[in-house]
MIGULUM-150553 format. One line per field, with one value per residue: residue in three letters; x, y, z of N, C-alpha, C in turn. Coordinates in nm, 2 decimals, decimal comma. Example, Ala and Ser with C-alpha at 12.3 -4.5 7.8 and 13.67 -1.06 7.14 Angstrom:
% residues 2
res: c(ALA_SER)
n.X: c(1,32_1,28)
n.Y: c(-0,57_-0,22)
n.Z: c(0,78_0,71)
ca.X: c(1,23_1,37)
ca.Y: c(-0,45_-0,11)
ca.Z: c(0,78_0,71)
c.X: c(1,32_1,29)
c.Y: c(-0,33_0,00)
c.Z: c(0,78_0,79)
This chain:
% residues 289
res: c(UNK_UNK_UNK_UNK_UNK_UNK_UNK_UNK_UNK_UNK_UNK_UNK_UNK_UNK_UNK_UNK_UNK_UNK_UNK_UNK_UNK_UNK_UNK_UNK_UNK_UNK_UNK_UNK_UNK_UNK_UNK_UNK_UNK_UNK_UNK_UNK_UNK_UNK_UNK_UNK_UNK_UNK_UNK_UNK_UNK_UNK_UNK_UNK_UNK_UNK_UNK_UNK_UNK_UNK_UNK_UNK_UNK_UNK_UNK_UNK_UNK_UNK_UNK_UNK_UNK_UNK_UNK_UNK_UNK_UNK_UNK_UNK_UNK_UNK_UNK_UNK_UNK_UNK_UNK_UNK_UNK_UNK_UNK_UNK_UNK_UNK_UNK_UNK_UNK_UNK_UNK_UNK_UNK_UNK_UNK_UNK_UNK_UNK_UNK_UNK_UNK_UNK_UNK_UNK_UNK_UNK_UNK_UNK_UNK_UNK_UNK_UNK_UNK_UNK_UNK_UNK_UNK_UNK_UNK_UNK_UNK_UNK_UNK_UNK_UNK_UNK_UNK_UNK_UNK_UNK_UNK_UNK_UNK_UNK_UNK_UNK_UNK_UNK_UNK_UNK_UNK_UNK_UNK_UNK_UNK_UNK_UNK_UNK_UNK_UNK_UNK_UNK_UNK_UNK_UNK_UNK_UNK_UNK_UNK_UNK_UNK_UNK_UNK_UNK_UNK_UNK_UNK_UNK_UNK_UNK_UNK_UNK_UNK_UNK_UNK_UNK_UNK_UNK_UNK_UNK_UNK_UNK_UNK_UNK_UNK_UNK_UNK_UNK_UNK_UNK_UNK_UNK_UNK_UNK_UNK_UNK_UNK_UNK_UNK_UNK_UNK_UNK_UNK_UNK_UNK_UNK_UNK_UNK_UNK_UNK_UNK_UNK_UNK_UNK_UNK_UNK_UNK_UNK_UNK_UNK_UNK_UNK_UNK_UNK_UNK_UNK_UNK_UNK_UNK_UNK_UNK_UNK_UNK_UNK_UNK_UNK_UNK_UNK_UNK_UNK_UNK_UNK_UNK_UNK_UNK_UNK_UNK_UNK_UNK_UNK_UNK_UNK_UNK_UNK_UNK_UNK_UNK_UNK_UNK_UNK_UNK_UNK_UNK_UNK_UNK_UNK_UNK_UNK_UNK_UNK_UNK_UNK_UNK_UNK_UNK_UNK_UNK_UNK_UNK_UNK_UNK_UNK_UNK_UNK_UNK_UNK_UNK_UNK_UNK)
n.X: c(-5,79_-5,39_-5,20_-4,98_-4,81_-4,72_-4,62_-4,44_-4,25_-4,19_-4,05_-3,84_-3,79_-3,66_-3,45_-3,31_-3,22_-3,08_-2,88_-2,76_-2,72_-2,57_-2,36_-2,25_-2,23_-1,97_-1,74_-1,62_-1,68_-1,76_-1,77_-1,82_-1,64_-1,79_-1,94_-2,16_-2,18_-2,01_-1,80_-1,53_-1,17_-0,86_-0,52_-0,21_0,05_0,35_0,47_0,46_0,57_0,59_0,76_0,63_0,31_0,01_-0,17_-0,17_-0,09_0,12_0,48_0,63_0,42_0,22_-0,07_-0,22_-0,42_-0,52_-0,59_-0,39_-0,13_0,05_0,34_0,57_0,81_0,91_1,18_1,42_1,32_1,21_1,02_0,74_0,49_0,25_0,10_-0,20_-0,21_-0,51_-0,71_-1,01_-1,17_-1,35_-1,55_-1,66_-1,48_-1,27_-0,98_-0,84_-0,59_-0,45_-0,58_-0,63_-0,35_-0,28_-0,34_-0,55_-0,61_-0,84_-1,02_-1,23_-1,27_-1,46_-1,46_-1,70_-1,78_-1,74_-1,76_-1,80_-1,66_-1,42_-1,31_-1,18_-1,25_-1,43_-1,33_-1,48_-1,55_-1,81_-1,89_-1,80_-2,07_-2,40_-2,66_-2,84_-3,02_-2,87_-2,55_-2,19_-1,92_-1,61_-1,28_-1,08_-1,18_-1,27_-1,11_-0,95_-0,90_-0,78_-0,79_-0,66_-0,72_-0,88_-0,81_-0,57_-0,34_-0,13_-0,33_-0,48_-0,63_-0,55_-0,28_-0,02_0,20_0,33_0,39_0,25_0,29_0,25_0,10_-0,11_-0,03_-0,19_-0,21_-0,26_-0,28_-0,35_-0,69_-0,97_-1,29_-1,62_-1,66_-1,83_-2,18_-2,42_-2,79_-2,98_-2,81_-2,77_-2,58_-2,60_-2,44_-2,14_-1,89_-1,63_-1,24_-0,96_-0,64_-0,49_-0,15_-0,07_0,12_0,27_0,37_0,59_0,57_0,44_0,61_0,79_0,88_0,78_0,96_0,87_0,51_0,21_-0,02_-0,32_-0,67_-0,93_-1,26_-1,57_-1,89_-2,24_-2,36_-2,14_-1,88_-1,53_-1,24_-0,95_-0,66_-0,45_-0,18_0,14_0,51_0,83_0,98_1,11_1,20_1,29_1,35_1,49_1,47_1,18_0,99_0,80_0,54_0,21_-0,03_-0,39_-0,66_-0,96_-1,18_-1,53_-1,81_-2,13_-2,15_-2,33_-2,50_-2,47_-2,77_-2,93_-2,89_-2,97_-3,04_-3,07_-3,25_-3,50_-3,45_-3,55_-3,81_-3,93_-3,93_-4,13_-4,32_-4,32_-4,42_-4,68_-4,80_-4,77_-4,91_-5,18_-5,25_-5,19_-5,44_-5,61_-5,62_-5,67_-5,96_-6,02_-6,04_-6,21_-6,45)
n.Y: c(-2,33_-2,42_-2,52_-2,80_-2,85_-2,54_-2,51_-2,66_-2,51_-2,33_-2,37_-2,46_-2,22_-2,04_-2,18_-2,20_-1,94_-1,93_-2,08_-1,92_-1,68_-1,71_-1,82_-1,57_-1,40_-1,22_-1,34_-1,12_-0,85_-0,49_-0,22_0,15_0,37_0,63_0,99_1,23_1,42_1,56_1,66_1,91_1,90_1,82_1,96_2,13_2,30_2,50_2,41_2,57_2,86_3,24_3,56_3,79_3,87_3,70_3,76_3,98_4,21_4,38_4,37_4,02_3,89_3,61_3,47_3,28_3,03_3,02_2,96_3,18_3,33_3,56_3,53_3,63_3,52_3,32_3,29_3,40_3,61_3,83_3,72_3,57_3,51_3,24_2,96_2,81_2,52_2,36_2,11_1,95_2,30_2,54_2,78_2,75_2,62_2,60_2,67_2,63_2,60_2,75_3,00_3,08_3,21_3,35_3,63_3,49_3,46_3,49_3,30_3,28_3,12_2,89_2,57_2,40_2,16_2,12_1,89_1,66_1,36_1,04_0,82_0,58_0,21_-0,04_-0,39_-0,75_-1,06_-1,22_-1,51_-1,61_-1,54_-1,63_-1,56_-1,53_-1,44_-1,26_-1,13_-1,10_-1,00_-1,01_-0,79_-0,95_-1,00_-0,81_-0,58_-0,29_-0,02_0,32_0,59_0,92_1,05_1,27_1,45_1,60_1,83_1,81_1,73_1,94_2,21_2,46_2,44_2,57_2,60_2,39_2,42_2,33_2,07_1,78_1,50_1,28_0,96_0,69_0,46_0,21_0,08_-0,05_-0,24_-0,17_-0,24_-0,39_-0,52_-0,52_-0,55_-0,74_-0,82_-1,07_-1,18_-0,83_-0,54_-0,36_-0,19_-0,07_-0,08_-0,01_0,13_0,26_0,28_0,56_0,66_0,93_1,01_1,27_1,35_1,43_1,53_1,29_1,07_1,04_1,05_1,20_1,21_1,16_1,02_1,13_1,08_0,95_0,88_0,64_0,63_0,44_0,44_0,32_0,42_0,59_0,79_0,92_1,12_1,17_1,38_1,55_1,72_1,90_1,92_1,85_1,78_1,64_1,62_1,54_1,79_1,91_2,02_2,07_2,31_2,26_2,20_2,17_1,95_1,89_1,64_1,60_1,56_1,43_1,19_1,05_0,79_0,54_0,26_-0,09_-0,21_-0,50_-0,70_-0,67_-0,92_-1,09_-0,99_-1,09_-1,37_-1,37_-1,21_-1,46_-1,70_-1,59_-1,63_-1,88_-2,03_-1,88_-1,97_-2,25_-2,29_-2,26_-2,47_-2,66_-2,57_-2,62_-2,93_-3,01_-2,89_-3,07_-3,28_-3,33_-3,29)
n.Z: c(-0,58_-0,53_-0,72_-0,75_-0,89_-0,92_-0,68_-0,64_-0,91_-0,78_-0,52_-0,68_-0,78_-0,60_-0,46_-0,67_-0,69_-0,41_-0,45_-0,65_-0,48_-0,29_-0,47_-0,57_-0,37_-0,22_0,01_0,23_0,36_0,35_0,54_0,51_0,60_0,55_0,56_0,50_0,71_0,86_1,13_1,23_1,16_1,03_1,13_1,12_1,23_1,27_1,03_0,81_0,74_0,70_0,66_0,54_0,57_0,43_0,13_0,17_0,02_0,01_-0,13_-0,18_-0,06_-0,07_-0,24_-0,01_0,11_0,39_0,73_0,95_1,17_1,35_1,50_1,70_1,85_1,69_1,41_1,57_1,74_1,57_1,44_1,23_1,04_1,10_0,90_1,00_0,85_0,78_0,66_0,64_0,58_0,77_0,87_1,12_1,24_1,53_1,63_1,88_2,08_1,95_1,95_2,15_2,25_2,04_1,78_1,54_1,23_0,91_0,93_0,80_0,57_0,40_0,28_0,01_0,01_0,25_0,58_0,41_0,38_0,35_0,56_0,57_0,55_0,69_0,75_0,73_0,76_0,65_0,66_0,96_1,04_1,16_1,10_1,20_1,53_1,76_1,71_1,76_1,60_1,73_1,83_1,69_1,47_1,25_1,02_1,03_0,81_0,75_0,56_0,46_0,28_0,25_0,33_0,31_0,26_0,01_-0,20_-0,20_-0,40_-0,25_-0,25_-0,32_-0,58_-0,49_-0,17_-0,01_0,06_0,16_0,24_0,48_0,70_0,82_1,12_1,32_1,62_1,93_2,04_2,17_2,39_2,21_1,94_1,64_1,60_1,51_1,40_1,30_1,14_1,05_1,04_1,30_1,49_1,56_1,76_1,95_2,04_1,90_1,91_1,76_1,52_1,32_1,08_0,93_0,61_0,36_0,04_-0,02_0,08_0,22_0,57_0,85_1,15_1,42_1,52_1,56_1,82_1,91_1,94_1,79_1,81_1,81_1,81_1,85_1,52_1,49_1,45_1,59_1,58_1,84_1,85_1,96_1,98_2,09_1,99_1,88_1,58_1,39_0,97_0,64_0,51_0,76_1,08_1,29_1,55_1,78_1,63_1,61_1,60_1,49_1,50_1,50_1,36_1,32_1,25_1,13_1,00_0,74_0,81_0,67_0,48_0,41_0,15_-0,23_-0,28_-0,09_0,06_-0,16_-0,17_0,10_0,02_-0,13_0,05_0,24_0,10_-0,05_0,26_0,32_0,08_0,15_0,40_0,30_0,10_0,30_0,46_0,27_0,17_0,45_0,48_0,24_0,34_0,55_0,44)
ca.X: c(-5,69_-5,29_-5,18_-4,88_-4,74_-4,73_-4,55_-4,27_-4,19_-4,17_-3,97_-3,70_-3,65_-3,61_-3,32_-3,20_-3,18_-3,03_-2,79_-2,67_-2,68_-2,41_-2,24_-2,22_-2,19_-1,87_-1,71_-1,57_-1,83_-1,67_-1,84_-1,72_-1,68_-1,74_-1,99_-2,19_-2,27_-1,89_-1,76_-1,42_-1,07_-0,72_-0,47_-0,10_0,12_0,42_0,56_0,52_0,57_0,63_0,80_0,51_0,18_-0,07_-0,29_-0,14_-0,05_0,26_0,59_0,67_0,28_0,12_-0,26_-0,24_-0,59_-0,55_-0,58_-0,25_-0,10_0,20_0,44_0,68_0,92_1,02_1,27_1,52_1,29_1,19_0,86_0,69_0,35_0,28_0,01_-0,29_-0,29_-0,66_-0,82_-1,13_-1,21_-1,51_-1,55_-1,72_-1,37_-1,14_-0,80_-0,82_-0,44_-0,38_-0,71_-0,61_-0,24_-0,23_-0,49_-0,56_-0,68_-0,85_-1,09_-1,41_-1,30_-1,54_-1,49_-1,81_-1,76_-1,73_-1,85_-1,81_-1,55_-1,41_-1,20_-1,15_-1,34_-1,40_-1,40_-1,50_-1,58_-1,95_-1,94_-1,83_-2,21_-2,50_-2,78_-2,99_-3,01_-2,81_-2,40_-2,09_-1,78_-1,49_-1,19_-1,02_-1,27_-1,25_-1,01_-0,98_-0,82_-0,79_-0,72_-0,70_-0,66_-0,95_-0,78_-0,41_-0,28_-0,11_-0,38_-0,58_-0,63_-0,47_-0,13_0,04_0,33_0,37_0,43_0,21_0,33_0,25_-0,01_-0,07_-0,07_-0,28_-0,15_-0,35_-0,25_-0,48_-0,83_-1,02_-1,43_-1,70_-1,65_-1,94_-2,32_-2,54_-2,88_-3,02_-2,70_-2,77_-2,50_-2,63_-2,39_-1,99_-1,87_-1,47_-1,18_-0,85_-0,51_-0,36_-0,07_-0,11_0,27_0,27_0,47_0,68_0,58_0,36_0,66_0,91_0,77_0,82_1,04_0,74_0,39_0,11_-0,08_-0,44_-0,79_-1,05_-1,34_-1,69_-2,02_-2,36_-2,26_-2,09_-1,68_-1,49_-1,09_-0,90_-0,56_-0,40_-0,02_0,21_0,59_0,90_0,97_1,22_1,20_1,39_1,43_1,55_1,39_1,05_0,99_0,67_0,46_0,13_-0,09_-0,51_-0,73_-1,11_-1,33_-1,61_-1,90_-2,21_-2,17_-2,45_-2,47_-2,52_-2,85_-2,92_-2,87_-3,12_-3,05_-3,11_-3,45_-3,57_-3,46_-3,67_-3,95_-3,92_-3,98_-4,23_-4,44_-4,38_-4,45_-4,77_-4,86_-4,82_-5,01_-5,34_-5,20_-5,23_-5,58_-5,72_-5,63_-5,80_-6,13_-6,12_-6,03_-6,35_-6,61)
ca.Y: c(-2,43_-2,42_-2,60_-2,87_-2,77_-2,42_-2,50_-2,71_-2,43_-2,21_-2,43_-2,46_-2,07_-2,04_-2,27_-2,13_-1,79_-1,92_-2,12_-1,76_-1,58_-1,81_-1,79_-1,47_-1,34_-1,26_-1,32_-1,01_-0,71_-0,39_-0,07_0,25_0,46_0,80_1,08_1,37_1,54_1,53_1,81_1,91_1,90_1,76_2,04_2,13_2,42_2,54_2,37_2,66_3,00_3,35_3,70_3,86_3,85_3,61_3,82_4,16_4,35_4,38_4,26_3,88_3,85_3,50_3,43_3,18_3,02_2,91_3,04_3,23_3,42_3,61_3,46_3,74_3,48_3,31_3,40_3,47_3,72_3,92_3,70_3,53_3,45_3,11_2,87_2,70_2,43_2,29_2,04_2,05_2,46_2,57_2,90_2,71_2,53_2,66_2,67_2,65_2,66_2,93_3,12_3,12_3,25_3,43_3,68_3,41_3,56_3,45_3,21_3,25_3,01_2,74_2,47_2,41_2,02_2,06_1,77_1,49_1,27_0,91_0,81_0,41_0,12_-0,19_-0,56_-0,85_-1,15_-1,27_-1,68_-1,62_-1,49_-1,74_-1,48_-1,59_-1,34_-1,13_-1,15_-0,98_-1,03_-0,95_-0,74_-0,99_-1,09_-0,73_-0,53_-0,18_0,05_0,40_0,68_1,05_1,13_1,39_1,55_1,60_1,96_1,80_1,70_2,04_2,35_2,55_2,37_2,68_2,59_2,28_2,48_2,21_1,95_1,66_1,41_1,18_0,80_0,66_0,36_0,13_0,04_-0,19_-0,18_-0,21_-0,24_-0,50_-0,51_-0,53_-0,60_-0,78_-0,87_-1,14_-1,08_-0,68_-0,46_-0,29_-0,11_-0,06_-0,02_0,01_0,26_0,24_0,38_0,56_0,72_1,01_1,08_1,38_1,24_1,52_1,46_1,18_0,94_1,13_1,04_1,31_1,14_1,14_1,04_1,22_0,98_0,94_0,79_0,68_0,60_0,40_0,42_0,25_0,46_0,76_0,78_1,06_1,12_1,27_1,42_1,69_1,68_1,90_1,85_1,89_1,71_1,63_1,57_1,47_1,92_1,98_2,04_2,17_2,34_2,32_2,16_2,12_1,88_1,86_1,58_1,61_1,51_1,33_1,21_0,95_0,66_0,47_0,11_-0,09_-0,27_-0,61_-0,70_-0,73_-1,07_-1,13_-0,93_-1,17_-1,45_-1,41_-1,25_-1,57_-1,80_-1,56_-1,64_-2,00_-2,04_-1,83_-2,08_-2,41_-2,31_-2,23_-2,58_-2,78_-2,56_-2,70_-3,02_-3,04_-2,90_-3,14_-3,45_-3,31_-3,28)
ca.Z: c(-0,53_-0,57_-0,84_-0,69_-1,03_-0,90_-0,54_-0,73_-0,93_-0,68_-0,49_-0,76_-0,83_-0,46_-0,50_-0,78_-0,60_-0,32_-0,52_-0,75_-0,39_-0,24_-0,57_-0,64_-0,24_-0,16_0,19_0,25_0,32_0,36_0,58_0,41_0,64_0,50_0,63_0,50_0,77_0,99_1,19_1,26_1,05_1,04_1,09_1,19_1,30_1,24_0,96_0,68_0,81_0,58_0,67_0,47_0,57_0,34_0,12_0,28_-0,12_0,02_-0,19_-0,13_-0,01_-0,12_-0,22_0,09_0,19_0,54_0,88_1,00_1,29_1,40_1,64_1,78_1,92_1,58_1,36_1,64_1,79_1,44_1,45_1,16_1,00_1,12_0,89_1,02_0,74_0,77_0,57_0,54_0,61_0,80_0,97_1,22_1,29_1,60_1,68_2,05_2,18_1,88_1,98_2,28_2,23_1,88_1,69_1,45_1,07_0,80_0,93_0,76_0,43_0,36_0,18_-0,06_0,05_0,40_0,64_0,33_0,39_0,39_0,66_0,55_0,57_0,81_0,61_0,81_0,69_0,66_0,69_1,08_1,12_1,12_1,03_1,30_1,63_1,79_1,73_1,74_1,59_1,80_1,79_1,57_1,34_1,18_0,98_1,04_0,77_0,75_0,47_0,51_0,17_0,21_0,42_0,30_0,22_-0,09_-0,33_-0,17_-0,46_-0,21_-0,25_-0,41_-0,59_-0,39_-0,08_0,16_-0,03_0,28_0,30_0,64_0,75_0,97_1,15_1,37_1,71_2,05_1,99_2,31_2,32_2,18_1,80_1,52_1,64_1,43_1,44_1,23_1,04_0,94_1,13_1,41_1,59_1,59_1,93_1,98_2,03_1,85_1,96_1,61_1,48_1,22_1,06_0,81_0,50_0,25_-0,07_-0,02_0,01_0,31_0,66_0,97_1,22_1,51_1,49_1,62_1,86_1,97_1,94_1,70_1,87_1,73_1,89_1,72_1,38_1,46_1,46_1,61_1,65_1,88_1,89_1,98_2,02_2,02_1,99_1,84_1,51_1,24_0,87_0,57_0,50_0,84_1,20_1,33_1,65_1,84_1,58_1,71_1,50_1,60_1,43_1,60_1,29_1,37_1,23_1,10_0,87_0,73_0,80_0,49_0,47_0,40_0,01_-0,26_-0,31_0,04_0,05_-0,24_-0,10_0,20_-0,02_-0,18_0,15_0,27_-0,02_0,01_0,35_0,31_0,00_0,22_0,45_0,22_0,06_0,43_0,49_0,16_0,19_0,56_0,44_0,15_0,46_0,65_0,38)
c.X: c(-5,56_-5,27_-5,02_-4,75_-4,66_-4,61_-4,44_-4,18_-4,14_-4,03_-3,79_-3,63_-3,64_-3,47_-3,25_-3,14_-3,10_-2,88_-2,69_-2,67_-2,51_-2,28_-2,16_-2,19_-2,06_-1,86_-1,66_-1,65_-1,71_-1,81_-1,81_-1,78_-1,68_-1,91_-2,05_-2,22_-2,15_-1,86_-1,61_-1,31_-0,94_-0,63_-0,35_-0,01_0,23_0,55_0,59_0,52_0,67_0,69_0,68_0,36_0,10_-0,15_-0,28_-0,09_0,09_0,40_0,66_0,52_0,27_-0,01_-0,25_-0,38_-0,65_-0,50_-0,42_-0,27_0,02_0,21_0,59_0,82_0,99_1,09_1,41_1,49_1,21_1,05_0,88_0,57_0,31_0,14_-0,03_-0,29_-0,38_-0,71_-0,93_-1,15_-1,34_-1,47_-1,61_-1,56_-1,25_-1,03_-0,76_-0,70_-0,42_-0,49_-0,63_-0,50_-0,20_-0,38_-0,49_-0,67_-0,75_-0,89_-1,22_-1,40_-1,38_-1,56_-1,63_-1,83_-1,75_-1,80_-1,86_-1,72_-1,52_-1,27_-1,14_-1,25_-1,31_-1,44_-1,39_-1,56_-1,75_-1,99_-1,91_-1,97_-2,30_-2,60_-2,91_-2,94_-2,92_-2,63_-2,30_-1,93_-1,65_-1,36_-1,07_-1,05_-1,32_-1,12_-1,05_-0,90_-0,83_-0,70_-0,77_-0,67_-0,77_-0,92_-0,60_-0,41_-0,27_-0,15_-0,48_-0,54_-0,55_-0,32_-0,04_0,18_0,40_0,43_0,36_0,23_0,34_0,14_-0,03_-0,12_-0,10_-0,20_-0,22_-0,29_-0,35_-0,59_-0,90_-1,20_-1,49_-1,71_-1,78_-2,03_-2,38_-2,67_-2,94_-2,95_-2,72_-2,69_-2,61_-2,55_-2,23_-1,96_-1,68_-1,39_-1,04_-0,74_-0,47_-0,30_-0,10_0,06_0,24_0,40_0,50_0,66_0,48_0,47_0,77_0,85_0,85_0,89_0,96_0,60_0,33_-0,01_-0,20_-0,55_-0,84_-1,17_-1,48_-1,80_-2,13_-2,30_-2,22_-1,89_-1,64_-1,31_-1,07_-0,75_-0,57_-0,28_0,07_0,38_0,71_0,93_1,10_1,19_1,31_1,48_1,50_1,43_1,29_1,03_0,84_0,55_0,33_0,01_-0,26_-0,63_-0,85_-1,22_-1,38_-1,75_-2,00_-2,19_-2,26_-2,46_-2,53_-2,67_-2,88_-2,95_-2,97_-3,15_-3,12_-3,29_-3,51_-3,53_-3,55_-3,80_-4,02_-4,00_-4,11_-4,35_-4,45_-4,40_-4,63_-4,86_-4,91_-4,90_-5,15_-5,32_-5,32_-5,38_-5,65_-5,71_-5,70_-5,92_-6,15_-6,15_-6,15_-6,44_-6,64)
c.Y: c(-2,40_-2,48_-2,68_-2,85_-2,63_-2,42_-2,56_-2,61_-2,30_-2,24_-2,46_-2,31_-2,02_-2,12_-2,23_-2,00_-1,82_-1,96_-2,02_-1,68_-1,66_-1,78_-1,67_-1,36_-1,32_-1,27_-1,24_-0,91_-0,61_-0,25_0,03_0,33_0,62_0,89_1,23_1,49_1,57_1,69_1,79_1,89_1,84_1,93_2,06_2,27_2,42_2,45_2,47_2,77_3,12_3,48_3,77_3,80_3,82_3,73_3,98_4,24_4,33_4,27_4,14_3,82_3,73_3,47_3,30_3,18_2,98_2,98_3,12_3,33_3,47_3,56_3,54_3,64_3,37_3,37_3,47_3,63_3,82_3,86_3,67_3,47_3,30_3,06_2,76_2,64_2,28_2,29_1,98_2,20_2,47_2,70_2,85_2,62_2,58_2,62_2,71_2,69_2,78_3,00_3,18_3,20_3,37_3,47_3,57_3,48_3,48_3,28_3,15_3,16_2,89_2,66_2,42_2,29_2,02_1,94_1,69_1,45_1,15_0,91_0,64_0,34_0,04_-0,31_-0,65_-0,99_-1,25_-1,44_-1,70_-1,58_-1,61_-1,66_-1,50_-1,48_-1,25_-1,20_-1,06_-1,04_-0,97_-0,85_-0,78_-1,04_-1,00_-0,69_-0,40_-0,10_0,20_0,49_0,81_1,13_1,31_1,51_1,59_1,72_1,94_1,77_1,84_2,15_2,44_2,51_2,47_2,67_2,49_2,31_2,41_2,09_1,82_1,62_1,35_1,03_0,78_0,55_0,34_0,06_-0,06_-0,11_-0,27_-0,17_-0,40_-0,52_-0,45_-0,63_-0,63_-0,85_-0,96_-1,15_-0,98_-0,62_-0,38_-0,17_-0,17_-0,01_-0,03_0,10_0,21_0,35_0,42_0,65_0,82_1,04_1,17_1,28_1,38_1,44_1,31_1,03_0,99_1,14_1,13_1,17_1,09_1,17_1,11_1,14_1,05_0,86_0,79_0,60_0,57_0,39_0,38_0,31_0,57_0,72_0,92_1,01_1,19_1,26_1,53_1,67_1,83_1,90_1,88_1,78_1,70_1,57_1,60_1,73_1,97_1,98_2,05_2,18_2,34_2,30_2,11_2,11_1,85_1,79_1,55_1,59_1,41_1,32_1,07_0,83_0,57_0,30_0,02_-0,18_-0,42_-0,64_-0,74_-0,86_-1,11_-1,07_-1,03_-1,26_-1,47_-1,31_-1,40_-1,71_-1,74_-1,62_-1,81_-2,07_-2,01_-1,96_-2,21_-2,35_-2,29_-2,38_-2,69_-2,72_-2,61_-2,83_-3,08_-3,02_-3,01_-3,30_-3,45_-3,33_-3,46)
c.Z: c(-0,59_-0,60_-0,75_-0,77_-0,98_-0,81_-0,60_-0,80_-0,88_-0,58_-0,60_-0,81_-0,70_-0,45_-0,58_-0,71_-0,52_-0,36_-0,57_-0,60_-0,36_-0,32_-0,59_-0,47_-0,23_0,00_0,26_0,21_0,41_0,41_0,52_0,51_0,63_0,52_0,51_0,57_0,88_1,03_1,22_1,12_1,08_1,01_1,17_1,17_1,25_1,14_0,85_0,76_0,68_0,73_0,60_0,51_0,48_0,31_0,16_0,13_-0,09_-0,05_-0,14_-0,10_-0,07_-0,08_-0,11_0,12_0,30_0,63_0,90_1,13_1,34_1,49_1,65_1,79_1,81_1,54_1,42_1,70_1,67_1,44_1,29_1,14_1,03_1,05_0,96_0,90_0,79_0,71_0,66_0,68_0,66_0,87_1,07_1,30_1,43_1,64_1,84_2,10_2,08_1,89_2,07_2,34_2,11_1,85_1,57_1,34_0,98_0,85_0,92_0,66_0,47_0,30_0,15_-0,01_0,17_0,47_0,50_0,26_0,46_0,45_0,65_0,52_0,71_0,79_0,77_0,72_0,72_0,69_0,86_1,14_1,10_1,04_1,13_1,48_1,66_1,81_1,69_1,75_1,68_1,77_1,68_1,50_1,22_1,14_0,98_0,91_0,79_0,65_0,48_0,42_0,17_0,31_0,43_0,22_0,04_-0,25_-0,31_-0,28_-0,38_-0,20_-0,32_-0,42_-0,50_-0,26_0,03_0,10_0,08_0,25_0,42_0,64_0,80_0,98_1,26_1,50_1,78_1,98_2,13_2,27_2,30_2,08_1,69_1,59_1,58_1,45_1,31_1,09_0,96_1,07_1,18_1,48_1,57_1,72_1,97_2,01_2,00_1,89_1,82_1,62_1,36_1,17_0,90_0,76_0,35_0,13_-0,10_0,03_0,19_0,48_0,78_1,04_1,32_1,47_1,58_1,70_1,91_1,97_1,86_1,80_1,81_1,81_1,82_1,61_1,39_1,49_1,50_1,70_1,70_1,89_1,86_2,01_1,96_2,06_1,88_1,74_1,41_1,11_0,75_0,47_0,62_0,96_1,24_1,46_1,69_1,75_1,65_1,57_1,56_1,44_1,49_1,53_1,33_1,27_1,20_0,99_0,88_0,69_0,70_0,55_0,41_0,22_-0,05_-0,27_-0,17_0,08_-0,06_-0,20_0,04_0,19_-0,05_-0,06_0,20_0,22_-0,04_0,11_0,34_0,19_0,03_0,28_0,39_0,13_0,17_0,42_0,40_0,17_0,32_0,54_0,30_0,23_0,51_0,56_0,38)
């Protein structure tokens, strides 16, 4: 038989728990959305360009570590080396309009880290959910951010002599879609698509004059951007011609799981639920004897 002794104290560290969850919960849960397994890169065109071919022995050369390609019609006709600078590196990565146009070189590098990278978070606030079946917060019941630090020339080893010296901003336009799915409050499924801006930024601090517009797009957990732009630009050294900017990473983020507090809290009821009733059954067979 269960001691009534027994169910009281069970009953009070149930309470206690639920009491230090509350406490100690915050209201602000944060997705992170960052990826081991993403494909694709952030990368842009003719902003550095050499007379010497990268890597070529030849006097003036520089150890450069990123795609390149001659272009005849810079230079006023004389032609110049034009860099692919792409973060993150894959030989698996292509350069479609400059495939397609230019012998493009020097595109087997691999970064050791490829495919693992954070693209922001997504905070929402947890007291609009009940925790009970199926709900979904809306377009304005989340916060989107976005950071592309893993993907900025400027903090990249290959930065030689501060020669890609840019980072980029993301910026957040409409957001069209169904928001954040939850089931018995545990995320389920992100479902949206956001208009954003990308502006390359000199120095970390010096912003290009035109952004670079496109999509981010969320499906149950996967994320994938698109832009492709390209476009004539201005910044704080002077002009750029024919910049052509392409951001196509995509990939999986892992939706968080439901907290430990929360798993003992409903081991916790499990186990006194399971208790009453072997409680009520004893007390009926002792009403019948």
């Amino acid at each position: 038989m269960i001691k009534k002794g027994l169910l009281k104290n069970l009953l009070y560290l149930t309470s206690t728990v639920l009491l230090l969850n509350t406490a100690a919960h915050s209201t602000t849960q944060f997705v992170d959305l960052s990826t081991n397994n993403g494909t694709g890169s952030l990368y842009i065109t003719n902003i550095q360009s050499e007379l010497v071919e990268p890597n070529s022995g030849l006097p003036g050369s520089k150890p450069f570590e990123y795609p390149y390609y001659w272009d005849p019609s810079k230079n006023g006709g004389a032609g110049v080396w034009v860099m692919i600078v792409s973060e993150q590196l894959s030989a698996s990565t292509t350069y479609s309009f400059e495939e397609a146009n230019f012998n493009v070189l020097q595109k087997t590098i691999t970064d050791s880290d490829f495919g693992i990278f954070d693209v922001g978070d997504i905070s929402y606030d947890d007291t609009l959910l009940t925790g009970s079946g199926t709900e979904v917060l809306g377009l304005s019941d989340f916060t989107l951010s976005l950071d592309l630090a893993d993907f900025s020339p400027l903090f990249s080893p290959r930065n030689i002599n501060n020669e890609f010296a840019w980072d980029y901003a993301a910026s957040i336009g409409d957001l069209t879609g169904a928001g954040l799915t939850f089931v018995n409050g545990e995320l389920t499924s992100i479902d949206f698509v956001a208009d954003i801006a990308i502006t390359p930024q000199l120095l970390g601090s010096l912003p290009f004059g035109s952004s670079y517009d496109g999509l981010l797009t969320f499906s149950g957990n996967s994320f994938a951007f698109d832009v492709d732009v390209i476009q004539d630009n201005t910044t704080a050294l002077g002009p750029l011609e024919n910049t052509h900017l392409v951001f196509d990473a995509q990939g999986n983020y892992v939706i968080p799981e439901p907290s430990t507090w929360a798993m003992l809290v409903i081991g916790l009821a499990t186990l006194l639920i399971s208790i009453k009733k072997k409680i009520d059954v004893t007390r009926t067979s002792n009403f019948n004897k």
